[in-house]
C-alpha positions in Angstrom: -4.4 -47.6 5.1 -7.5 -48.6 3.0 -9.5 -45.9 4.6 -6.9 -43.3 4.2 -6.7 -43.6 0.7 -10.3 -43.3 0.1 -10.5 -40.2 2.6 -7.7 -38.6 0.4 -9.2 -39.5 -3.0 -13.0 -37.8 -1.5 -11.3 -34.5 -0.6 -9.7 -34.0 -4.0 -13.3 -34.5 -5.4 -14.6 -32.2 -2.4 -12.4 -29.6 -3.8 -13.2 -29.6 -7.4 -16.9 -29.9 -5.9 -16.6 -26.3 -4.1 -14.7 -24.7 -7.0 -17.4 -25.3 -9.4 -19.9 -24.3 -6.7 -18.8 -21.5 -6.1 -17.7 -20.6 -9.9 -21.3 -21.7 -11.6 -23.6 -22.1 -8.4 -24.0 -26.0 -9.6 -22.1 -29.6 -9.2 -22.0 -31.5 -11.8 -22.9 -34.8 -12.4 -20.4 -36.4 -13.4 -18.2 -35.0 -10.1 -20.8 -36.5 -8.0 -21.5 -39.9 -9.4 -18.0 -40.7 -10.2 -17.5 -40.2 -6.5 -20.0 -42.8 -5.6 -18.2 -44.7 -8.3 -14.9 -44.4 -6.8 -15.8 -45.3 -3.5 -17.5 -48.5 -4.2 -15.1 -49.7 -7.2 -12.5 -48.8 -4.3 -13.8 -50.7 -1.7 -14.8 -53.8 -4.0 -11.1 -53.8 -5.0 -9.9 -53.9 -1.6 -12.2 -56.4 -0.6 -11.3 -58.9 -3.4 -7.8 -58.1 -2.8 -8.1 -59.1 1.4 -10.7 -61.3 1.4 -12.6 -58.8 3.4 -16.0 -58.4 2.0 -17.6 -57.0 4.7 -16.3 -53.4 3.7 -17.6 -53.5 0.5 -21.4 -54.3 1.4 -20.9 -51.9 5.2 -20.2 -49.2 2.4 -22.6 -50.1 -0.3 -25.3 -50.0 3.0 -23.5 -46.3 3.6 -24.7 -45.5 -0.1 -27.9 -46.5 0.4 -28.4 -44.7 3.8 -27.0 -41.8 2.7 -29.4 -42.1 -0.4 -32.8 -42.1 1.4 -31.5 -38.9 3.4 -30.6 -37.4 0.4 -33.8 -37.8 -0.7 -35.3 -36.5 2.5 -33.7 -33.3 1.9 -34.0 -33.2 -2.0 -37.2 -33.1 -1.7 -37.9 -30.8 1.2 -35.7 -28.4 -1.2 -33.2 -28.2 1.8 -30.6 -29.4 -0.7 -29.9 -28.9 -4.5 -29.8 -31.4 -6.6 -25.5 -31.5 -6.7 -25.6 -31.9 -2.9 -28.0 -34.0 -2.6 -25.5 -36.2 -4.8 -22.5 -35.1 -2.7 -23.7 -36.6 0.2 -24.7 -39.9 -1.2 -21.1 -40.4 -2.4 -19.4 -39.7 0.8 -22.1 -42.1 2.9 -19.6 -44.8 0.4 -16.2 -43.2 1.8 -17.1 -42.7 5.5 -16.0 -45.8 7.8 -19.2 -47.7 8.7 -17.8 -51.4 9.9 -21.5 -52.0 12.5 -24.9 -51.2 12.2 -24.0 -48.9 15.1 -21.7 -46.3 12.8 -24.7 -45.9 10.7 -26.3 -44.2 13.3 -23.4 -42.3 15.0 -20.7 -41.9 12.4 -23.8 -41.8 9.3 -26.3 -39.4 10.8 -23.6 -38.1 13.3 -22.0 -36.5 9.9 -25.3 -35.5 9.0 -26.0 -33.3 12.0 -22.0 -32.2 11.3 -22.8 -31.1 8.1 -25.9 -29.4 9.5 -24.5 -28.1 12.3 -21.0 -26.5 10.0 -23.6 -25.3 7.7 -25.6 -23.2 9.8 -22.6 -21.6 10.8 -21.2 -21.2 7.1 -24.4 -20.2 5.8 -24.7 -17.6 8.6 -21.6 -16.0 7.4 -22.2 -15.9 4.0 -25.4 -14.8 4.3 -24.6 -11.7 6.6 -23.1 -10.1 4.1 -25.9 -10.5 2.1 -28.4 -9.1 4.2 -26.9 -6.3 6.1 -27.5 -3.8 2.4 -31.2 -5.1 3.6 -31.6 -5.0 6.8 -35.1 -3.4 7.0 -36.5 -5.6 4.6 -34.8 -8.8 5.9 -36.3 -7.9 9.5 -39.9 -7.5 8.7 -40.0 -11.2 6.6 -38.1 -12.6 9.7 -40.6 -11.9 12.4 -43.5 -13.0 9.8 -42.2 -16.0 9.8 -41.2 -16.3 13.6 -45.4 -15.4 14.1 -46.3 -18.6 12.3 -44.0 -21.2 13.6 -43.3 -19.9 17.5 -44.8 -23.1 18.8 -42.6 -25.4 16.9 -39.7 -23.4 18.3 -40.8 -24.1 22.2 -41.3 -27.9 20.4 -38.2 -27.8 19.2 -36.3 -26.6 22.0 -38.2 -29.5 23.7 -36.9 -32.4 21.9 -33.7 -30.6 21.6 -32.9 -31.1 25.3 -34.0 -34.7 25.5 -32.4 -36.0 22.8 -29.0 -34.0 23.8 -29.2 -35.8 27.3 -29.9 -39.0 25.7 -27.2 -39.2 23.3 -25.0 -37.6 26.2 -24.9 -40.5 28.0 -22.9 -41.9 24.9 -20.7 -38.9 24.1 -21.0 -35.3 25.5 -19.9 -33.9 22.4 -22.4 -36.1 20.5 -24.8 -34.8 22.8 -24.4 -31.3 22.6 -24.2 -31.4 19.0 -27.7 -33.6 18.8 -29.1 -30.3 20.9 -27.7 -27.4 19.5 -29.1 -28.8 15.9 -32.5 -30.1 16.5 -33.3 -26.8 18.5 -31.9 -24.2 16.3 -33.5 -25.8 13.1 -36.4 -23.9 13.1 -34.6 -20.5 13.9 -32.4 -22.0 10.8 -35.7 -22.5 8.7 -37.0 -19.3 9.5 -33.8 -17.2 8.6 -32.8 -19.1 6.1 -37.0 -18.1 4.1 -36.3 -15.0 5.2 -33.0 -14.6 3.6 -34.3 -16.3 0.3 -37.2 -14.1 -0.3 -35.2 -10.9 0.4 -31.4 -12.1 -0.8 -32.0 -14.8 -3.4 -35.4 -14.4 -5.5 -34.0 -12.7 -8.2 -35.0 -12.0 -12.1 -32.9 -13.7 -14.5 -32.7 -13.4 -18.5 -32.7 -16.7 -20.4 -29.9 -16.6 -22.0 -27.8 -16.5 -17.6 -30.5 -19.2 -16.9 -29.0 -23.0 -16.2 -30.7 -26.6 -16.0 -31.6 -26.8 -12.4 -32.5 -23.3 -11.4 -35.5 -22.8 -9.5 -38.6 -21.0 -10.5 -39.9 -19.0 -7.3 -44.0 -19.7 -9.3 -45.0 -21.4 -12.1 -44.7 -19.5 -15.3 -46.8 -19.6 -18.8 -44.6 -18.9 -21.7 -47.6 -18.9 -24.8 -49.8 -22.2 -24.7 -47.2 -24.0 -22.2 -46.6 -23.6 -18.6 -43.5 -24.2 -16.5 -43.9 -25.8 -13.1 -42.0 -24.5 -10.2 -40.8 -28.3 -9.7 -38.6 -29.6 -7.2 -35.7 -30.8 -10.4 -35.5 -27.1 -11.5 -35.4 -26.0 -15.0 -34.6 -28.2 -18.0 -32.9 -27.6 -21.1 -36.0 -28.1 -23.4 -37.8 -25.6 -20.8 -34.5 -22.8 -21.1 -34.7 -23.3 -24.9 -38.7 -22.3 -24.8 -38.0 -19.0 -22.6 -34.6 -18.1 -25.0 -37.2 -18.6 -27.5 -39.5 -16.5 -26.0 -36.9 -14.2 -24.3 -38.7 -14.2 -21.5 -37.2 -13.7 -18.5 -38.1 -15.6 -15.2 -38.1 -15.0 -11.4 -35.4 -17.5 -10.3 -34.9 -18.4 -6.1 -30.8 -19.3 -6.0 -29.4 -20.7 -2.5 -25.5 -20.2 -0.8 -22.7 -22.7 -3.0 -23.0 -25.5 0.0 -20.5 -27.4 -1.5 -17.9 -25.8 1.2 -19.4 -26.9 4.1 -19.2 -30.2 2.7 -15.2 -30.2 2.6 -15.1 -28.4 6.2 -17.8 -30.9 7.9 -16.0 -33.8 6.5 -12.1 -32.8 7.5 -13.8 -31.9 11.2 -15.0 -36.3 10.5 -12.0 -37.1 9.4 -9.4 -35.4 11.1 -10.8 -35.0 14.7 -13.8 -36.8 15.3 -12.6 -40.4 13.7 -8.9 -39.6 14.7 
């Protein structure tokens, strides 16, 4: 019962997460960290309440696993900042109870989430790119030229680390291959897709604290890096100042493969 509660609670948050995704292409902050507030106060709670202390500190341990990934992906800029959040409150909801769940329930959701994205992504980015087509194919086979051997590597590792995490669960096992050899078809696609879908030219005044300069810009004596943490506030009031507009790169609202990856946890894989 304790863990359903805190599965239900996470999905209402998951919700409001993909509405404002989708409505302002950002989570807030306050969605995110009151998640990771929830979950702990939550499982503090219970564990005060039953004498069962243990899932308190196996969830505080999910935060902090969940955190260094997070950060993993923050700063390789495969995740905005509002999902980088997202994830580090739902490593406090999912049920770690061993060391063990932190590798297959922890990073298992991890390659889920992965794995549902690629798929989600795909579709929302068709639509996208079909308008370009021509332009879309020409970046995609520059990119495939310079990383061809990391696919065969890929591939590779994909196959031994499916068999070896086979032996566990099949279904593990295929997802461990199908994800650590399609990432770099996922990388490629997903550069080519930016540069021809998302690089866009915004005026100050659409801009929002986060967005992502494509290069670093100089606005009179100052320059703007093309940082990692996006835009600030003090840096949109400069270009509104200016009215200068700015080359932005945007990314898919990610937020909904969040919800779907973790009912897929929830509802089949820890059922």
């Amino acid at each position: 019962m304790a863990l359903e509660m805190l599965f239900f609670a996470a999905l209402i948050w998951l919700i409001f997460a993909v509405v404002q995704d989708f409505k302002t292409r950002e989570i807030s902050n306050w969605l995110t960290f009151s998640l990771i507030a929830l979950a702990l106060l939550y499982r503090g709670a219970y564990a005060l309440l039953h004498n069962n202390y243990a899932f308190f500190w196996w969830g505080l341990g999910g935060v902090g696993l969940f955190v260094s990934i997070a950060y993993i992906l923050y700063y390789g800029r495969a995740f905005a900042g509002g999902d980088a959040k997202l994830l580090m409150g739902l490593g406090g909801v999912l049920p770690f109870a061993s060391f063990s769940d932190y590798l297959f329930t922890g990073l298992g959701f991890v390659l889920l989430l992965f794995a549902v994205g690629v798929v989600y992504s795909l579709t929302y980015t068709v639509f996208c790119v079909i308008p370009r087509w021509r332009v879309f194919s020409t970046q995609f086979g520059e990119q495939f030229k310079k990383l061809k051997f990391f696919c065969v590597g890929a591939f590779a590792a994909g196959v031994i680390i499916g068999l070896l995490a086979g032996r566990a669960d099949a279904l593990w096992g295929v997802l461990f291959f199908f994800v650590i050899a399609c990432l770099p078809f996922v990388y490629m696609y997903a550069r080519a897709v930016e540069r021809v879908c998302f690089v866009k030219i915004m005026r100050p005044a659409a801009l929002t604290e986060g967005d992502w300069l494509v290069r670093d810009v100089r606005v009179g004596n100052r320059i703007l890096y093309a940082s990692v943490h996006g835009l600030t506030m003090k840096e949109i009031a400069l270009l509104k100042r200016r009215k200068k507009s700015v080359w932005i790169k945007q990314g898919v609202p990610f937020a909904l493969a969040f919800l779907i990856a973790f009912l897929i946890m929830v509802f089949y894989v820890l059922a």
